[in-house]
C-alpha positions in Angstrom: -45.8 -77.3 96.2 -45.8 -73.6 95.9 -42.7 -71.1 97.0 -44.5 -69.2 99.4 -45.3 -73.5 101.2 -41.4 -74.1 100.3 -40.8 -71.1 102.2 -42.9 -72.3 105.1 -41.2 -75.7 105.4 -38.2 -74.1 105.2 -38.6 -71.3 107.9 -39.6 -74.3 110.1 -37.0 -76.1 109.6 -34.5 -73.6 110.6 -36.5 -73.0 114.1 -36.3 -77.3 114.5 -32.7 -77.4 113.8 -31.3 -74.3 115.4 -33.4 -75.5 118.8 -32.1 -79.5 118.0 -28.4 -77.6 118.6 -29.8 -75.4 121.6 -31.0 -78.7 123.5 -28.1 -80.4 123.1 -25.7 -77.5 124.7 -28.4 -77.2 127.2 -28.1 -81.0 128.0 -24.2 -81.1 127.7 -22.5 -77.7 126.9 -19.1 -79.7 126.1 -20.8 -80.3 122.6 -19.6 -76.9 121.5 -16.0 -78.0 121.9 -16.5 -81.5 121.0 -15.6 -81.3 116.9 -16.0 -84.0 114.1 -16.0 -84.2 110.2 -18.6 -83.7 108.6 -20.0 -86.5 106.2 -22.3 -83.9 104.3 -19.7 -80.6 104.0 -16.8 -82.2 105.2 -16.0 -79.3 107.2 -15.0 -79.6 110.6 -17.9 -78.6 113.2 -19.1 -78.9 116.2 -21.0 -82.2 117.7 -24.2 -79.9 119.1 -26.8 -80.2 116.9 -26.2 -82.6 114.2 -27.5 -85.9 113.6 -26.7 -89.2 112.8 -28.4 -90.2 109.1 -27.7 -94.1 108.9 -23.7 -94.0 108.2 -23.5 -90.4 108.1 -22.9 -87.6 110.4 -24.1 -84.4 109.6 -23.3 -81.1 111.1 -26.6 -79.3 112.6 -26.2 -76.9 109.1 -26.7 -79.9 106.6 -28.9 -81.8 109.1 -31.3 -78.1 108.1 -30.5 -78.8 103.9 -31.5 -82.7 104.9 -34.6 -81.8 106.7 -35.5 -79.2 104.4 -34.5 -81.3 101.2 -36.8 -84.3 102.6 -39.7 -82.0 103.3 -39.8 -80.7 100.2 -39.3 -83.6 98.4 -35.3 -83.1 96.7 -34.2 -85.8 98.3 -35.4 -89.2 99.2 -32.5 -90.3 101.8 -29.2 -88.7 103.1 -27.0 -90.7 100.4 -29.1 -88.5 97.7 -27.9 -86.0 99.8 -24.4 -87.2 99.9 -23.9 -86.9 97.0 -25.4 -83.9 95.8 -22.9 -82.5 98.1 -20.4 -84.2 96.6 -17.9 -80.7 95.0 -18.7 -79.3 98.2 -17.0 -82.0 100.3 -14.2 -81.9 97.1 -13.6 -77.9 97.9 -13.4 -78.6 101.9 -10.7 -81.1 101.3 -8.5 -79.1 99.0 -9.0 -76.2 101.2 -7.5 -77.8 104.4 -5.0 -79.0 102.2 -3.9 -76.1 101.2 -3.6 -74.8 105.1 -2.0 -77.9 105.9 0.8 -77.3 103.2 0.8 -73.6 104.8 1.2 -74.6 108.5 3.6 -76.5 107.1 5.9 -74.1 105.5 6.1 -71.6 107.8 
């Protein structure tokens, strides 16, 4: 697979995944509000858009690096995906640490 087909497949992917998170504030605009943790990032984000991947929920951002990672052949399944992400996850959870141990102090 060439860049400029990677760049195709990619381009796609973003329009799929930002209108997966536009049909599900169209069906239930409370998804915007309604939060979870992210099994990918491990950032906090919002339900609309993301996707269920066996035992993982991903945000509708890593359900685009998931999609796009599948189609061009990076990774097989979402626990390849997992753990690639794996420092990622690590600096989100040091990060709310940090502004937990903030909030705290003051």
């Amino acid at each position: 697979m060439n860049k400029e087909e990677k760049l195709k497949i990619i381009e796609d992917m973003q329009a799929v995944v930002e209108q997966m998170r536009l049909d599900d504030l169209e069906e239930d605009p409370s998804l915007a509000d309604e939060m979870f943790e992210c099994s990918c990032c491990g950032k906090t984000m919002p339900l609309a858009g993301s996707i269920q991947y066996n035992k993982y929920r991903l945000c509708n951002n890593c359900v685009l690096l998931a999609e796009t990672g599948f189609a061009i052949g990076k990774f097989k399944n979402a626990d390849e995906l997992i753990k690639a992400m794996e420092d990622t996850r690590l600096e989100e959870m040091c990060e709310f640490i940090k502004q937990e141990e903030s909030r705290q102090k003051n």
